[in-house]
C-alpha positions in Angstrom: 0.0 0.0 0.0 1.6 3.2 -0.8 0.9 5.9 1.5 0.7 9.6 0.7 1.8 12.7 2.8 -0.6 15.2 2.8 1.1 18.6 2.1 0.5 21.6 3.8 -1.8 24.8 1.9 1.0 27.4 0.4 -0.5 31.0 1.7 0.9 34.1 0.8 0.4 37.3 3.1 1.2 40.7 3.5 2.1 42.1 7.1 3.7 45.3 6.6 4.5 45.6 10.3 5.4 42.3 12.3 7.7 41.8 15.5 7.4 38.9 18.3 8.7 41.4 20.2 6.1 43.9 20.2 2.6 44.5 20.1 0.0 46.8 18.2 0.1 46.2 14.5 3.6 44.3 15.2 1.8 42.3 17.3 -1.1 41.5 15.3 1.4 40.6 12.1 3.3 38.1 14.5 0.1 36.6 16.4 -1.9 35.5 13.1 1.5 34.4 11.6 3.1 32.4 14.0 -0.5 30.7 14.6 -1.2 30.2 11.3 2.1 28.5 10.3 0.8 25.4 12.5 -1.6 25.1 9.8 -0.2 26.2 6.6 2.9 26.8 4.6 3.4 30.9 5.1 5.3 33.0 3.5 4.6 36.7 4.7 6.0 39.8 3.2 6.8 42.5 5.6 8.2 46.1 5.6 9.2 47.1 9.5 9.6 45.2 12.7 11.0 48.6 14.6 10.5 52.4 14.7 10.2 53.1 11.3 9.5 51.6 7.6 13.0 49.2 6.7 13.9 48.6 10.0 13.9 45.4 10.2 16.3 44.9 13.2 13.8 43.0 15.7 13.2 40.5 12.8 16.9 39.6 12.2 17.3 39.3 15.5 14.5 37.2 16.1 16.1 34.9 13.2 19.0 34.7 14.0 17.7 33.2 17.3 15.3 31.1 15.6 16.7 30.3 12.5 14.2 27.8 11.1 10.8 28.3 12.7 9.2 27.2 10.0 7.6 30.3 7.9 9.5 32.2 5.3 10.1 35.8 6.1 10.5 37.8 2.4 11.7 41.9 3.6 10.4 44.0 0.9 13.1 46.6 0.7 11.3 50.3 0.5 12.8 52.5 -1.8 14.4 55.5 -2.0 11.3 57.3 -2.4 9.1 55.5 0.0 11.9 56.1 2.5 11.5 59.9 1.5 8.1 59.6 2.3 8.2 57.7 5.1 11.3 60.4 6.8 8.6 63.0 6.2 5.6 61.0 7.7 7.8 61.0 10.6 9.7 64.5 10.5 7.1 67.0 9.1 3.6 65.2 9.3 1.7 61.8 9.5 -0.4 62.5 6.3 2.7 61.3 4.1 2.1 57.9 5.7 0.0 57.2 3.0 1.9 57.7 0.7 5.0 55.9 1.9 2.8 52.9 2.9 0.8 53.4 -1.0 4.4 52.6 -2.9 5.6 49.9 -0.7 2.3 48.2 -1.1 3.2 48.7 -5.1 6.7 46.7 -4.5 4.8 44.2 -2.4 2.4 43.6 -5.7 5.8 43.3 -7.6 7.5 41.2 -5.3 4.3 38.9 -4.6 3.9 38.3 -8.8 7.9 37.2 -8.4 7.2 34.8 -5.8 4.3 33.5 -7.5 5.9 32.1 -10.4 7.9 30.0 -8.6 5.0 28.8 -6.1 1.9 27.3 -6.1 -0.2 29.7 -3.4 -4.1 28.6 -2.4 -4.5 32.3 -1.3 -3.3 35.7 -0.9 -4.0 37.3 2.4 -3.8 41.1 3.1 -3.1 41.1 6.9 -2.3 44.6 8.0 -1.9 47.3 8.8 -5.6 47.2 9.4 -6.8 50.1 8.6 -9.3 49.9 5.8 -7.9 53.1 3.9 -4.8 51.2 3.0 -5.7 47.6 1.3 -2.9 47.5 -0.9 -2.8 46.2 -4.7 -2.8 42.5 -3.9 -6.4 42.0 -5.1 -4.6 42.3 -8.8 -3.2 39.1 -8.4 -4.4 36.2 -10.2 -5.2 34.1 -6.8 -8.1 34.0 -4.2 -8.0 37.0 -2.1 -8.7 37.5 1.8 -8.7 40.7 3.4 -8.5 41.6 7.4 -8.7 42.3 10.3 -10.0 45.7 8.4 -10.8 48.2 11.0 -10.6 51.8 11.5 -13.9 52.9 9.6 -15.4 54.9 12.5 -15.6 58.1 13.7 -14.7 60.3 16.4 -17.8 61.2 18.1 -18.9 64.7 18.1 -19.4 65.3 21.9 -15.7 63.9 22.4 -14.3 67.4 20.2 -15.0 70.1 23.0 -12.2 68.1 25.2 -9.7 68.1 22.5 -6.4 70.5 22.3 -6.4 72.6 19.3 -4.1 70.1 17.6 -6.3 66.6 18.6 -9.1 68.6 17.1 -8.1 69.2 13.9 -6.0 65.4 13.4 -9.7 63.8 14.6 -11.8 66.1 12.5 -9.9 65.3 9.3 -9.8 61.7 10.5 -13.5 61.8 10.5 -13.9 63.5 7.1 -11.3 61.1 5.1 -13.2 58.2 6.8 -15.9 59.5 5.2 -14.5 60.2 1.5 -12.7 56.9 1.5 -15.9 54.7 2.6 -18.2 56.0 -0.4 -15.9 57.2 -2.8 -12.2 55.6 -2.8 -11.2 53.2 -6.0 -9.0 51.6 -4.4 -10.8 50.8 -0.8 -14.3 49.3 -3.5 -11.7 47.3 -5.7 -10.3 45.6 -2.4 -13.3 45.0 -1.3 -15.3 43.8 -4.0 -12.6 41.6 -5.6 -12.0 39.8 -2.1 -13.3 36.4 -1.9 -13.5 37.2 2.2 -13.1 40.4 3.9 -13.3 39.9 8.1 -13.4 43.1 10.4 -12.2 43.9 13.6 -15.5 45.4 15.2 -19.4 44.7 14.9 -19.4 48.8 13.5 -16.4 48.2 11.0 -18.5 44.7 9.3 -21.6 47.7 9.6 -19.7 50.3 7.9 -19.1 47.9 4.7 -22.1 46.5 4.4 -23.7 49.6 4.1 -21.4 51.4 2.5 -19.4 48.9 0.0 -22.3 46.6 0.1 -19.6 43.8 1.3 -20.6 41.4 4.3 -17.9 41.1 6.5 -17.4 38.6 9.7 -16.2 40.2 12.9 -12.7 38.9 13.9 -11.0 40.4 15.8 -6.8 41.5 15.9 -6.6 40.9 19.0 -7.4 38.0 21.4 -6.9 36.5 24.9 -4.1 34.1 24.9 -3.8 33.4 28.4 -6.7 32.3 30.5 -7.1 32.5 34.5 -8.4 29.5 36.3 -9.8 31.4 39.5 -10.6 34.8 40.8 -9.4 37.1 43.8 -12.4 37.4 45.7 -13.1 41.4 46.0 -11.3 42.7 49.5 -12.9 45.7 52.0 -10.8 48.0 49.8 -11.8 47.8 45.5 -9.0 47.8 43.6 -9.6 49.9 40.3 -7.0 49.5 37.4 -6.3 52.3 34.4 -3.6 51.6 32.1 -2.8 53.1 28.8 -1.3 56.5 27.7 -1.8 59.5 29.6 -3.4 61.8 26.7 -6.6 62.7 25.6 -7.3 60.0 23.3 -7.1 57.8 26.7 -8.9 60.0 28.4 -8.1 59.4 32.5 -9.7 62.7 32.7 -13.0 61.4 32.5 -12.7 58.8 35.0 -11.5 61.6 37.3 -14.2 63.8 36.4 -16.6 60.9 37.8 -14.3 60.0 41.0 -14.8 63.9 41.8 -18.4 63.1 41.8 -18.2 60.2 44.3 -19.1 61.0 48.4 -16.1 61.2 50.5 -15.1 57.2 50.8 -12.0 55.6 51.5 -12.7 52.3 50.3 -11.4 52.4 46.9 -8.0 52.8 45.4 -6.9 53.5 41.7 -4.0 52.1 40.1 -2.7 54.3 36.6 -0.1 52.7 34.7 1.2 54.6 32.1 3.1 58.0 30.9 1.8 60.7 28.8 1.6 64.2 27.6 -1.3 64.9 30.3 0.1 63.0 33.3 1.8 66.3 35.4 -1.8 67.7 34.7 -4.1 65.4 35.9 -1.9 64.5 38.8 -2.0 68.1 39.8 -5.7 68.0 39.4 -5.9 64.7 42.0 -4.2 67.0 44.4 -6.5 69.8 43.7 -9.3 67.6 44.8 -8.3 65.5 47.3 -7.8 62.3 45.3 -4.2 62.0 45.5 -3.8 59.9 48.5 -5.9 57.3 46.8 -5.0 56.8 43.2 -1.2 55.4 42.9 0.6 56.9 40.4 3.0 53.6 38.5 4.5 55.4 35.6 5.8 53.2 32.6 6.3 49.6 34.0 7.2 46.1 31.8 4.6 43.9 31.1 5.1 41.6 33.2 5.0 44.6 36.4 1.2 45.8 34.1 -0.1 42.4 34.4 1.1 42.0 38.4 -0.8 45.4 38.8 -3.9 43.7 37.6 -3.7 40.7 39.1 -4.1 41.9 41.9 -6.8 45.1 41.0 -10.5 44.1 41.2 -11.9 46.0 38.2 -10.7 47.6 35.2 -11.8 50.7 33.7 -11.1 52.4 30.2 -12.5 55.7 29.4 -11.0 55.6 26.3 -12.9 58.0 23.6 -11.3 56.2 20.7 -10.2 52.5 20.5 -10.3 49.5 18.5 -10.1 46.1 20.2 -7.0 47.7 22.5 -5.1 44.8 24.6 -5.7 46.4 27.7 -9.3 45.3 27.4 -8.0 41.6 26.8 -5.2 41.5 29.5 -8.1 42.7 31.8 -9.9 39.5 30.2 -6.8 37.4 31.2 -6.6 38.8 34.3 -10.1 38.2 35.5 -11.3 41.6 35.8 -15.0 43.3 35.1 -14.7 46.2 32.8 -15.9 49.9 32.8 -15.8 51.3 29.0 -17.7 53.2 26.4 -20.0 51.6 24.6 -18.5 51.9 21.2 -15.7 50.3 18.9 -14.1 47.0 20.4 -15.7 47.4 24.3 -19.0 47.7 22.4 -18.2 43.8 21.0 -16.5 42.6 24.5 -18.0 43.6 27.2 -21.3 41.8 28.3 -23.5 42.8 31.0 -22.8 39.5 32.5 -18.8 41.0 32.3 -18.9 44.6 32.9 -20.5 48.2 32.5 -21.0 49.9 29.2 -21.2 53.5 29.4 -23.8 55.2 27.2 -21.8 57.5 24.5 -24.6 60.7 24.3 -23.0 63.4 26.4 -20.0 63.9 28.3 -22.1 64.8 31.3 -24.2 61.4 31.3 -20.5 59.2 30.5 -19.2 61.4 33.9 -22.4 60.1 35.8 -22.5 56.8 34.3 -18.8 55.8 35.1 -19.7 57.3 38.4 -22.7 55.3 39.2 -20.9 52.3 38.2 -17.7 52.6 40.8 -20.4 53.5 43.3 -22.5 49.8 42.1 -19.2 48.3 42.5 -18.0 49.7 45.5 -21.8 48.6 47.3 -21.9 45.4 45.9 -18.8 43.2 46.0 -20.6 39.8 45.6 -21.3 40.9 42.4 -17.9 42.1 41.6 -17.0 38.3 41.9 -19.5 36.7 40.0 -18.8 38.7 37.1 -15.2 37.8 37.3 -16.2 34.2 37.3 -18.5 35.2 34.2 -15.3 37.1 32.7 -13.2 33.7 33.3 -16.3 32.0 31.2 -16.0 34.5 28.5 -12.2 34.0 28.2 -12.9 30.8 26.1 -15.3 32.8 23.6 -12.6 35.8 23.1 -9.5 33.1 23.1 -7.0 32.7 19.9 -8.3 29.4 19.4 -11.4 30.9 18.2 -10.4 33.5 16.2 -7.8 30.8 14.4 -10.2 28.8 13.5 -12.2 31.3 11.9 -9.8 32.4 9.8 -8.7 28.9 9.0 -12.6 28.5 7.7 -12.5 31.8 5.9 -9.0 30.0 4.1 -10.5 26.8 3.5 -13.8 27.9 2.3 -12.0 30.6 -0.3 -9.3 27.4 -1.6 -11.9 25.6 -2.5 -14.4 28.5 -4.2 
């Protein structure tokens, strides 16, 4: 009997930014990547693992470490003038990102039609960055396309603009308007889109914004997920542990949360732990001592990881005030750690958070977030027993939000599009 080895699928992506030694967009390059390779025969085409487009110095580290982990990594060398665009994206102002990232995505389209020829590919995948203003020229090739995580599509919301420095205002407004130019009138975003033979988004209101606007259904999966689950929860002491971690700026938005802690009666059973730096940190901790929060909010600065996650391990509940975030992985460490969340109810919290697993706030004026986020300490604070039981529900929703899930989406989204 002669037996046959059954080869693995060849996929070809794009991951302009990938790392294992970093997160955001680095991250989310390295996490579907590395997990994916289990599966399939990868070869991903990449631009940066550092600081800026072309350095790759995290990457050749990373290989030289692990010389043969089984994916082959194909740097797509920026040119001289995407480097000029990318020194001015960095030097005089972001909008020439687009530009820079627009060419390289035209030398990935010529490097990916070199590789081609010499490989038999199931699919081409368009991986990130994620933001749906910049899906690349992949779609020309001559092989099944998949697009995602594609995020980014919504908007600042108007109440949030009154808060904003001069500078925030006018970077969000335009924001806001090229979101909308680009959803209903850009080629290129409708080419992507329509020529994919899958699209998946990153939030419930990205998957909304092309149906309705590109006429494209789109399944929700995420770039993030939890990796690491907790088996049991830290029962809720006399004093409730609240956590805040991020940057200390506007677009994080700590100043709401103290807005509602002002509002709260004289008590000394709470504490709040900030992790983080930022451009608004010497103001807001002036403001603390203004109002007599100080001696119970601890101030951590910039910590490693490993000191973030200690910090919440310990905390109770997690809150994030953020005015503006996808599916951010402070949301999903506060998953792995076990914590209830506090957030808006828009973008990635909007998908997350349960009311078996948290608190949405209500995103209609900054007034009613203020009282909301303070009503919501004040529940928590009065009712520890049900602090705990939703950190047992949170441990329960860790399988639903877990890698495994999200892997096997996209391996469905791959299998069904091979064999279309």
């Amino acid at each position: 009997m002669t037996s046959t080895i059954s080869q693995k699928k060849k996929i070809l992506i794009a991951a302009y930014a990938i790392s294992p030694y970093s997160g955001s967009e680095f991250g989310v390059g390295w996490n579907f990547v590395s997990k994916l390779s289990e599966f399939y025969d990868i070869t991903v085409m990449y631009g940066t693992s550092g600081v800026c487009m072309g350095n790759r110095d995290a990457m050749l580290a990373y290989l030289q470490s692990q010389p043969a982990d089984g994916v082959k990594y194909v740097y797509v060398e920026p040119n001289a003038l995407v480097r000029l665009f990318d020194w001015m994206n960095r030097s005089v102002t972001p909008l020439f990102f687009s530009f820079s990232y627009m060419l390289w995505q035209r030398q990935v389209l010529a490097t990916a039609k070199k590789l081609k020829k010499n490989e038999d590919y199931s699919l081409v995948h368009q991986l990130n960055t994620i933001g749906f203003r910049h899906p690349g020229f992949l779609w020309k090739l001559d092989l099944p396309y998949v697009w995602g995580p594609v995020g980014g599509s919504s908007d600042l919301n108007d109440i949030f603009f009154p808060i904003l420095s001069r500078g925030n205002y006018l970077r969000n407004k335009l924001r806001n308007w090229t979101n909308w130019y680009f959803l209903r009138h850009s080629a290129r975003v409708r080419n992507a889109a329509t020529a994919a033979k899958a699209v998946f988004c990153a939030t419930s209101a990205d998957s909304d914004n092309f149906r309705r606007f590109l006429n494209v259904d789109c399944q929700v999966i995420r770039e993030n997920s939890v990796l690491n689950m907790k088996e049991a929860i830290k029962p809720t002491g006399a004093k409730v542990q609240f956590v805040w971690a991020g940057s200390v700026d506007e677009r994080k938005a700590l100043n709401l949360l103290l807005s509602a802690l002002e509002q709260l009666p004289s008590r000394s059973d709470w504490c709040l732990h900030v992790i983080g730096d930022g451009p608004s940190k010497s103001m807001l901790q002036a403001r603390a001592v203004a109002s007599g929060l100080d001696k119970q909010i601890v101030w951590h600065g910039q910590v490693q990881r490993e000191e973030v996650l200690r910090i919440m391990r310990e905390a109770d509940v997690h809150i994030m005030p953020s005015i503006m975030d996808s599916n951010p992985t402070v949301l999903l460490e506060a998953f792995e750690m076990g914590l209830p969340s506090i957030a808006l109810d828009q973008f990635g919290a909007h998908d997350l958070i349960t009311a078996e697993t948290g608190f949405k706030v209500s995103v209609n004026s900054l007034e009613e977030i203020i009282e909301q986020l303070a009503q919501h300490i004040t529940f928590c604070l009065d009712n520890h027993a049900t602090v705990d039981l939703m950190k047992t529900n949170v441990l329960l929703r860790q399988k639903e939000l877990h890698w495994d899930i999200s892997l096997r989406q996209v391996r469905d989204l791959y299998e069904k599009v091979s064999h279309e």
